[in-house]
C-alpha positions as CSV (number, residue, x, y, z in Angstrom):
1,X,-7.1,290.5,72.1
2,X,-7.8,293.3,69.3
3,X,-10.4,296.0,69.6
4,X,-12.3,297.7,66.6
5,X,-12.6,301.0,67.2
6,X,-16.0,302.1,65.4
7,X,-17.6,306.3,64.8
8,X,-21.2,305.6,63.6
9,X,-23.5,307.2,62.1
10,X,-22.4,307.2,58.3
11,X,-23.8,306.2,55.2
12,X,-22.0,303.7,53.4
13,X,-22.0,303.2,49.2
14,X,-20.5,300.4,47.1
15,X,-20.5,297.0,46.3
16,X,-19.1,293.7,48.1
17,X,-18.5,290.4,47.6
18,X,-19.3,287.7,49.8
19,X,-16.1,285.4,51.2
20,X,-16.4,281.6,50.8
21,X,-18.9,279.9,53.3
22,X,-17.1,278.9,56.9
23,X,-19.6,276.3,57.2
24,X,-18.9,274.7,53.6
25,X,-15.5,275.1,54.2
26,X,-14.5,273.4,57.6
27,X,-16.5,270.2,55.6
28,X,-14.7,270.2,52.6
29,X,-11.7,270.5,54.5
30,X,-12.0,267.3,56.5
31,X,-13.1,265.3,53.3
32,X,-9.9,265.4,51.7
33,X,-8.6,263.0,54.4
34,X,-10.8,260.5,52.7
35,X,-8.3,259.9,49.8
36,X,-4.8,259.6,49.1
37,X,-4.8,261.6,45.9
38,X,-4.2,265.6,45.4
39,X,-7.7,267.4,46.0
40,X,-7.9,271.1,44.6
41,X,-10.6,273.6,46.7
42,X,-11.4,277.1,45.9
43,X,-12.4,280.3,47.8
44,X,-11.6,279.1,51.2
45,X,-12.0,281.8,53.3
46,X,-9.2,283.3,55.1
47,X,-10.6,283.4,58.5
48,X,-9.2,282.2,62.1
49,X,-11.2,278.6,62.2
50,X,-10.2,277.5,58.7
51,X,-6.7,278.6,59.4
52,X,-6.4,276.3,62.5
53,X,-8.4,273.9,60.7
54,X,-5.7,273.7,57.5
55,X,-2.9,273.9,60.3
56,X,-4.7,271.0,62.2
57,X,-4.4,269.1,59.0
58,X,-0.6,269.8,58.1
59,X,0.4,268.6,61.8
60,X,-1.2,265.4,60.7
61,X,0.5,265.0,57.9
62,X,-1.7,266.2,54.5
63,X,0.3,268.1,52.2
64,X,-1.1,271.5,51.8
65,X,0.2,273.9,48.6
66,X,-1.1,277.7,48.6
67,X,-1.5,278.6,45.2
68,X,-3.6,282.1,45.2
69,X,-5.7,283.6,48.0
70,X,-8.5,281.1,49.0
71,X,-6.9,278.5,46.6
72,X,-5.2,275.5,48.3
73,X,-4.4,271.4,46.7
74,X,-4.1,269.1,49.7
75,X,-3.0,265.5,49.6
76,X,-3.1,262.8,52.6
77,X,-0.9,260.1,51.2
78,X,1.6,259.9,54.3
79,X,-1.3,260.6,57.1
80,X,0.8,260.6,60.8
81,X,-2.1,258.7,62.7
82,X,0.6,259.3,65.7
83,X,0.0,262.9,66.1
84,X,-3.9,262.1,67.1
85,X,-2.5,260.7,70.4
86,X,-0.1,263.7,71.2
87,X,-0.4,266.2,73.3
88,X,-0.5,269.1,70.9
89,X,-3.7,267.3,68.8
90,X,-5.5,267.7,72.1
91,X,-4.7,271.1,72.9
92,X,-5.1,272.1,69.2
93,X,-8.3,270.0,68.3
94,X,-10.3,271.4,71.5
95,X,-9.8,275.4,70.1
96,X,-12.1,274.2,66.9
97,X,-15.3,273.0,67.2
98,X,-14.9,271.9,63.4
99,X,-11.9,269.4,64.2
100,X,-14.6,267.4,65.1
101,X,-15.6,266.5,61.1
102,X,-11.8,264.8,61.3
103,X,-12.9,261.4,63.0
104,X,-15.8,260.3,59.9
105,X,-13.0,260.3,57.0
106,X,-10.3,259.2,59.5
107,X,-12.4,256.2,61.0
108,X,-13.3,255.4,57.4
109,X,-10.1,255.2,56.0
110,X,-7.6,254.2,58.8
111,X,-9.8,252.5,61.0
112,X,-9.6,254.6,64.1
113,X,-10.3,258.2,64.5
114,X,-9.7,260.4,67.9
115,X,-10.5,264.4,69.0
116,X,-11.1,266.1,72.1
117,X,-13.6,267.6,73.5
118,X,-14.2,270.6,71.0
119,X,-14.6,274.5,72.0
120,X,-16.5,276.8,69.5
121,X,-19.0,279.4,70.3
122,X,-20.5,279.8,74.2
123,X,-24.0,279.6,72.7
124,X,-25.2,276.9,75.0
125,X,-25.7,272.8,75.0
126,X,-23.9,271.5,71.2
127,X,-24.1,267.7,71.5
128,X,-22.1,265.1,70.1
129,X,-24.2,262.1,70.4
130,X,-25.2,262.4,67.0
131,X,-21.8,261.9,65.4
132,X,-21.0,259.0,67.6
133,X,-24.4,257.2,67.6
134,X,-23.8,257.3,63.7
135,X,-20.3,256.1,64.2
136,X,-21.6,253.1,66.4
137,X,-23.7,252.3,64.3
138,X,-21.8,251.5,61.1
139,X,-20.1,249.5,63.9
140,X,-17.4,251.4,65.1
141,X,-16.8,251.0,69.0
142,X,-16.6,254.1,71.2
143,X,-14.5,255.2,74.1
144,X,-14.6,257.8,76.3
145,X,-11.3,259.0,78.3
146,X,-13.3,261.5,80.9
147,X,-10.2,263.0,82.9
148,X,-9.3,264.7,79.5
149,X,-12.6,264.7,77.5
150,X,-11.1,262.0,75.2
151,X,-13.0,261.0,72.4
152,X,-12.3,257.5,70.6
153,X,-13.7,255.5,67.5
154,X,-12.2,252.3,66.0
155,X,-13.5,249.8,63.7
156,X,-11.9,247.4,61.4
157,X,-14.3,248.0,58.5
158,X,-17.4,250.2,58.8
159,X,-20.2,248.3,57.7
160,X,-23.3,249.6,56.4
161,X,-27.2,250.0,58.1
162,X,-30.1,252.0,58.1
163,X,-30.4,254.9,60.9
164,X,-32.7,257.1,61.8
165,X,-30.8,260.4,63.3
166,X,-32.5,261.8,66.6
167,X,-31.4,265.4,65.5
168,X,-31.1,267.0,61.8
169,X,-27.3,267.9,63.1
170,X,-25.7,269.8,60.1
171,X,-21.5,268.5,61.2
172,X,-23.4,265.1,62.5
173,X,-24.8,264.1,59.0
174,X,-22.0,265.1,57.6
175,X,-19.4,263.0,59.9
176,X,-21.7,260.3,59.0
177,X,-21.9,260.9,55.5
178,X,-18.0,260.8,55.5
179,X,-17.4,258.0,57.1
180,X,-20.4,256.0,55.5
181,X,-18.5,256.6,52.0
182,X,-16.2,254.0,52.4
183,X,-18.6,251.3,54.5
184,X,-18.7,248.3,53.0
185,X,-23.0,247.7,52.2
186,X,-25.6,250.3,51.9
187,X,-26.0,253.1,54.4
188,X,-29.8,255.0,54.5
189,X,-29.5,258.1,57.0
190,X,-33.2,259.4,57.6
191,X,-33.6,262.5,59.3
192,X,-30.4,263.9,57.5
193,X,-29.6,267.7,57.4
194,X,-29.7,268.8,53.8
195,X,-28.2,272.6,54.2
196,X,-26.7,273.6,50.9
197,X,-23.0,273.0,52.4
198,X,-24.1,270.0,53.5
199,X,-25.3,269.3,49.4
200,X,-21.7,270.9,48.3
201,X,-20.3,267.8,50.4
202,X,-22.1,265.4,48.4
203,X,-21.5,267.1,45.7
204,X,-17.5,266.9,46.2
205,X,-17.4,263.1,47.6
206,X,-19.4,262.0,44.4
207,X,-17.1,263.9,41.9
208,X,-14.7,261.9,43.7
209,X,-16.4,258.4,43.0
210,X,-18.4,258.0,46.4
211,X,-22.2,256.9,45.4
212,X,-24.6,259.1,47.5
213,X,-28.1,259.9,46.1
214,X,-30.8,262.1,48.0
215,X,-28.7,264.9,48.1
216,X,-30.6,268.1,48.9
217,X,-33.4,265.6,51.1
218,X,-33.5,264.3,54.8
219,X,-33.2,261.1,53.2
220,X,-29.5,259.7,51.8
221,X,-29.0,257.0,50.7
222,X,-24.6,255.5,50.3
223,X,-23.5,253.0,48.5
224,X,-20.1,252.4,49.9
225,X,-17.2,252.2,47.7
226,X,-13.3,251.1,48.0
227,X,-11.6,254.4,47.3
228,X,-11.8,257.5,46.6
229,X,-10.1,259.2,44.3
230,X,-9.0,263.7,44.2
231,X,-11.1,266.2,42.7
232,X,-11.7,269.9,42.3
233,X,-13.8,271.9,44.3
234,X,-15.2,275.0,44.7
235,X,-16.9,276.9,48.0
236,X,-20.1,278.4,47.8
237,X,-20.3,282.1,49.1
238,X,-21.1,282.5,53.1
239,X,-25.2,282.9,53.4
240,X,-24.2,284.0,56.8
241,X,-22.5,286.9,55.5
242,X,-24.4,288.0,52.9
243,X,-27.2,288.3,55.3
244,X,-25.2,290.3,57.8
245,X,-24.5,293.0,55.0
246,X,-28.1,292.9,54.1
247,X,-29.0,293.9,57.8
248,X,-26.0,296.6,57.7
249,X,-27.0,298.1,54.7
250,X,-30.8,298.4,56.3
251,X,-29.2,299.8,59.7
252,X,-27.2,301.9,58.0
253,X,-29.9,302.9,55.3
254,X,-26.7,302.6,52.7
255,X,-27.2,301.6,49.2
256,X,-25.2,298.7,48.8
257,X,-24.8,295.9,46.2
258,X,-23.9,292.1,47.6
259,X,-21.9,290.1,44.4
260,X,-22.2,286.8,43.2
261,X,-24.4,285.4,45.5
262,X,-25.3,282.2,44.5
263,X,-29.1,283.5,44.6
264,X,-30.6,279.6,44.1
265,X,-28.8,278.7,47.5
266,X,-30.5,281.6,50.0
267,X,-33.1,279.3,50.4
268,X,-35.8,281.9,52.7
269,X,-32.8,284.4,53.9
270,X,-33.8,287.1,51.4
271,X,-37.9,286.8,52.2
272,X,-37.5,287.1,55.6
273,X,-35.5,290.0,55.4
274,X,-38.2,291.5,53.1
275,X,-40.6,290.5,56.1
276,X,-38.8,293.2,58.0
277,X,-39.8,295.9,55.6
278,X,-36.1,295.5,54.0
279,X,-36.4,296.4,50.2
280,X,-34.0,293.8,48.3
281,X,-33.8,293.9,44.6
282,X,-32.0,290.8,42.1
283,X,-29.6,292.3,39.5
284,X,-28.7,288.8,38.0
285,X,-26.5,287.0,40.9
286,X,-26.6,290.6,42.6
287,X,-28.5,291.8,45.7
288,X,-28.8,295.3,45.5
289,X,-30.3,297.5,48.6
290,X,-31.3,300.7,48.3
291,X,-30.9,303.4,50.6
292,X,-33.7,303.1,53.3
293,X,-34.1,306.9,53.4
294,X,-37.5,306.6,55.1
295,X,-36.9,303.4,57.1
296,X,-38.4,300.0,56.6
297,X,-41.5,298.3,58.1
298,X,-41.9,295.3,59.5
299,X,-45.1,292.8,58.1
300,X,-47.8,291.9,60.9
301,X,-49.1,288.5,60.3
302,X,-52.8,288.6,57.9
303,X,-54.7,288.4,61.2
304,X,-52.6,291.4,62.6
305,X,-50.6,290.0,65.4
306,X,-47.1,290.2,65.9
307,X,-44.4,288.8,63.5
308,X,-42.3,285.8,64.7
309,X,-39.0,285.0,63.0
310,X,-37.5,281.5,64.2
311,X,-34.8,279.4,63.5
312,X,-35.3,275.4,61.9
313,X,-33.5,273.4,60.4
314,X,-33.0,273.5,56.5
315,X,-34.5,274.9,54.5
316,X,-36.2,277.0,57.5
317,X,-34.4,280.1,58.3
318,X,-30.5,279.3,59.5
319,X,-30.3,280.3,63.5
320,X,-27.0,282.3,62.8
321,X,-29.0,285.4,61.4
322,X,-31.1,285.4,63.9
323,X,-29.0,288.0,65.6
324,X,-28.6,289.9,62.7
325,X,-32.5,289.8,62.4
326,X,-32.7,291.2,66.0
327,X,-30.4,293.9,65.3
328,X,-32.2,295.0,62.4
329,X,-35.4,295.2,64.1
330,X,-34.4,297.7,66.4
331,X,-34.6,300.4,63.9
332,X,-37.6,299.1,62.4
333,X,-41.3,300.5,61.8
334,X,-43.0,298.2,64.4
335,X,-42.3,294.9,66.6
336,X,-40.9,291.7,66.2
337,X,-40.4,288.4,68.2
338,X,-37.1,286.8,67.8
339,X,-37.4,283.1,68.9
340,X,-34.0,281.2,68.8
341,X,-35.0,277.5,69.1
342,X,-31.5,276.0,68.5
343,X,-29.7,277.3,71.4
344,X,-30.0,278.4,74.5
345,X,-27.7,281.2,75.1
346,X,-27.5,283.3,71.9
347,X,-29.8,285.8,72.8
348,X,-27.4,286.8,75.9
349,X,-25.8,289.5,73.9
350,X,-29.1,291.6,74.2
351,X,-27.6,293.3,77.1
352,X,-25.0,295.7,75.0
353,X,-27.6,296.9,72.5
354,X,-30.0,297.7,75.4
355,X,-27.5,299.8,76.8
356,X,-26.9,301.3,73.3
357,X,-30.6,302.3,73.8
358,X,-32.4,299.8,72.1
359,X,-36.2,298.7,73.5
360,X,-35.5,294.8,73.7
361,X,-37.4,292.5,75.9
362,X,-35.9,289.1,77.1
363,X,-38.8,286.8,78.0
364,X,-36.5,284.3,78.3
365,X,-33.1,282.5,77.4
366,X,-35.1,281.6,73.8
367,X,-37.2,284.5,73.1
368,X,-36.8,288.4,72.6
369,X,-39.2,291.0,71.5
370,X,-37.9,293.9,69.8
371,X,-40.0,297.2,69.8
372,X,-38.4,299.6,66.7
373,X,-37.4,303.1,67.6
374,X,-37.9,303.5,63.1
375,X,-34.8,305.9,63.0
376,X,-36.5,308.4,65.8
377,X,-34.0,307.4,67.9
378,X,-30.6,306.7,67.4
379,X,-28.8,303.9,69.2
380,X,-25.7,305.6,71.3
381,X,-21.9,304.4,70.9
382,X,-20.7,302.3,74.1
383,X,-17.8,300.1,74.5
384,X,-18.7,296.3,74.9
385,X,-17.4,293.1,74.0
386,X,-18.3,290.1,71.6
387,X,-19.1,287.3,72.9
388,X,-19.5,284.8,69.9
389,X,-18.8,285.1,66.6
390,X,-22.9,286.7,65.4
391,X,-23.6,288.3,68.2
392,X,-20.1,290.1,67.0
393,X,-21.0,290.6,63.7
394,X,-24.6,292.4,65.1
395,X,-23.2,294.4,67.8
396,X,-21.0,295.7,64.8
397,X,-23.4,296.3,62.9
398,X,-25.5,298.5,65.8
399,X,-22.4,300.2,66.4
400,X,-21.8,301.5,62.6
401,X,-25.3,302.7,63.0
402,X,-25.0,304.6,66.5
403,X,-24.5,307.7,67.4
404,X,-21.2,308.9,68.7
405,X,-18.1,306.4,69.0
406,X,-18.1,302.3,70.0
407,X,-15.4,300.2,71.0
408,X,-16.0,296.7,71.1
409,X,-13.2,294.3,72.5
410,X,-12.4,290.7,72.1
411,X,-12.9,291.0,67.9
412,X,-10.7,287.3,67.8
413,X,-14.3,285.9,67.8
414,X,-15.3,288.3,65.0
415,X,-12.4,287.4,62.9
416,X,-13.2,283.9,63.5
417,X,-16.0,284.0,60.6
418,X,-15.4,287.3,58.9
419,X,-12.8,287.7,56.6
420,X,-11.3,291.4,56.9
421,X,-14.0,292.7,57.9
422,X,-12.5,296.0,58.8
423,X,-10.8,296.2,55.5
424,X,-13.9,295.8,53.4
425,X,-15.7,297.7,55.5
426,X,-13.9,301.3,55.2
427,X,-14.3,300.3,51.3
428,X,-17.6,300.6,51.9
429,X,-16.8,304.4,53.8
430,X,-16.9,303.1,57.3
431,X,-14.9,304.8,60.0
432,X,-13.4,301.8,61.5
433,X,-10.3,301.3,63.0
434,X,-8.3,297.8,64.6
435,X,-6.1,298.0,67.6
436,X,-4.0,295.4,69.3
């Protein structure tokens, strides 16, 4: 396990540009199992779960060419249905919680599609139902071996139906989506997520002659088609990151400027930063931040009580800022309650920037409230670990802010969703170091 090594405390200056979205990208990914022909995909990020991901997908038999950084073509023509029964597809499907988007376009197009039990961020309860009550539905039958978390799916031809989804489940819709495609009939999902990756998805299968309409709505409608047929797509830039530079640049009151970031797909990101007190400025497709020389102040509601910020689904504010949001706060003007709806056990990481010196209160497993120290008082170097990939990405961020000299262990799960981040960081001016 690697360990960033981290002396706070500095002002950073320059300008970045976002990676590709993980989230798009583990999606996109799994679609081109839906056709035989060559598929062409852009800015892929170059992170630790899209690696296994693309790995995952060469064991099974796609044909994968490199052709620049973040440029790939891949092409299942000779897919090795064998390998889903092996012994290495379960130890190597379990380390991704995105293998899981394999079994809609496998199921679709083969008939039969298998994973086990997936891994993934320690953030609490992530259920499945939703992917296989979709599955059963179109009329696949389901099996589940339980001495090695087994998961099964096999129909002869996936027919189409209505469904109403008991969860807006961003990978759900889209297994459903992916396996709908090629369903013979008409499919309506109703309570569908409608996340911008989840749009880029639609976006890709229709460029490659699927028949979707509703796109960017929690209502989609499929008309299933035959084939499909290759295409060329590119990712949209990671939201996730480009709202944890926002909260760096705040923390580290550093006048940064965030590139190309597909403004029109931020969706309430760059408000609810402003709600903090954060000034954000749009230069074209830019966000610039100015140095937050005298701090930032987070809005009270009109009647005066105390800001909430909460997670929902699309186009509500995404629950993996959230941390990020809490970070911020605690070198705010003022007090804010963090309420993390979606999961359970995110907020555990509250812990390490207590002991940094921060005034954070856990009410309970969902809800935090942060009381700003407004740059009065500095947060303090310690040595922790990560224990997710955003609650890395924030205690990072609180350690390039802090006084002295952190050290935070187990970075794997940074470098899971953050593409160099080291590297682009000291571009920025930041005294940070990686150790093995």
């Amino acid at each position: 396990m690697g360990t960033f090594k981290i002396e706070g405390g500095i002002q950073l200056k320059g300008e970045i540009t976002p990676q590709g979205a993980k989230n798009e990208a583990l999606q996109i990914l799994c679609a081109v199992l839906l056709t035989p022909e060559k598929v062409t995909i852009t800015n892929i990020p170059d992170i630790i779960d899209v690696n296994k991901l693309i790995k995952l997908l060469g064991n099974l038999g796609v044909k994968i060419e490199k052709l620049a950084h973040g440029a790939y073509t891949f092409q299942a023509d000779e897919v090795n249905l064998a390998y889903l029964e092996s012994e290495g597809f379960k130890e190597e499907g379990k380390s991704l919680r995105g293998s899981i988007m394999i079994v809609g376009p496998l199921l679709a197009r083969f008939g039969k599609g298998y994973i086990p039990k997936p891994g993934g961020d320690k953030i609490g309860r992530r259920r499945l139902d939703t992917h296989f009550e979709g599955f059963i539905n179109l009329g696949a039958k389901f099996r589940y071996n339980r001495e090695d978390y087994f998961y099964g799916v096999e129909a002869d031809r996936l027919k189409g139906t209505y469904m109403l989804l008991d969860e807006a489940s961003v990978t759900g819709t889209a297994n459903i989506i992916m396996a709908a495609v090629l369903a013979e009939g008409k499919t309506t999902i109703y309570n569908a997520a409608c996340e911008p990756y989840l749009q880029q998805l639609c976006k890709m299968l229709n460029s490659m002659g699927a028949k979707i309409t509703g796109v960017g709505s929690n209502l989609i409608e499929i008309e299933g088609v035959e084939k499909l047929g290759g295409c060329e797509h590119r990712i949209l830039p990671d939201m996730i990151e480009i709202g944890s530079w926002i909260g760096l640049a705040a923390m580290t009151r550093s006048e940064i400027t965030i590139k190309d970031v597909s403004w029109d797909n931020l969706g309430v990101i760059p408000n609810t930063f402003r709600k903090l007190g954060i000034t954000l400025e749009r230069r074209g497709d830019d966000i610039y931040i100015p140095a937050h020389e005298d701090g930032y102040e987070i809005q009270n509601y009109i009647d005066g009580s105390i800001l909430t910020i909460a997670d929902a689904p699309w186009p509500g504010f995404t629950p993996d800022l959230l941390s990020i949001v809490l970070v911020v706060a605690t070198q705010a003007r003022g007090s804010v309650l963090v309420h993390q709806k979606m999961f359970e056990s995110r907020l555990f990481f509250v812990d390490r920037l207590i002991d940094m010196g921060a005034k954070i209160i856990l009410c309970d497993p969902h809800r935090a409230t942060v009381i700003g120290h407004d740059f009065k008082s500095q947060l303090k170097g310690i040595m922790m670990s990560s224990p997710d990939i955003r609650a890395g990405i924030s205690l990072l961020i609180a350690a390039l802010s802090a006084k002295g000299t952190s050290t935070i262990q187990n970075i794997d799960q940074i470098d899971r969703g953050y593409e160099r981040i080291d590297e682009r960081l000291r571009a920025l001016g930041a005294k940070i170091t990686r150790e093995d």
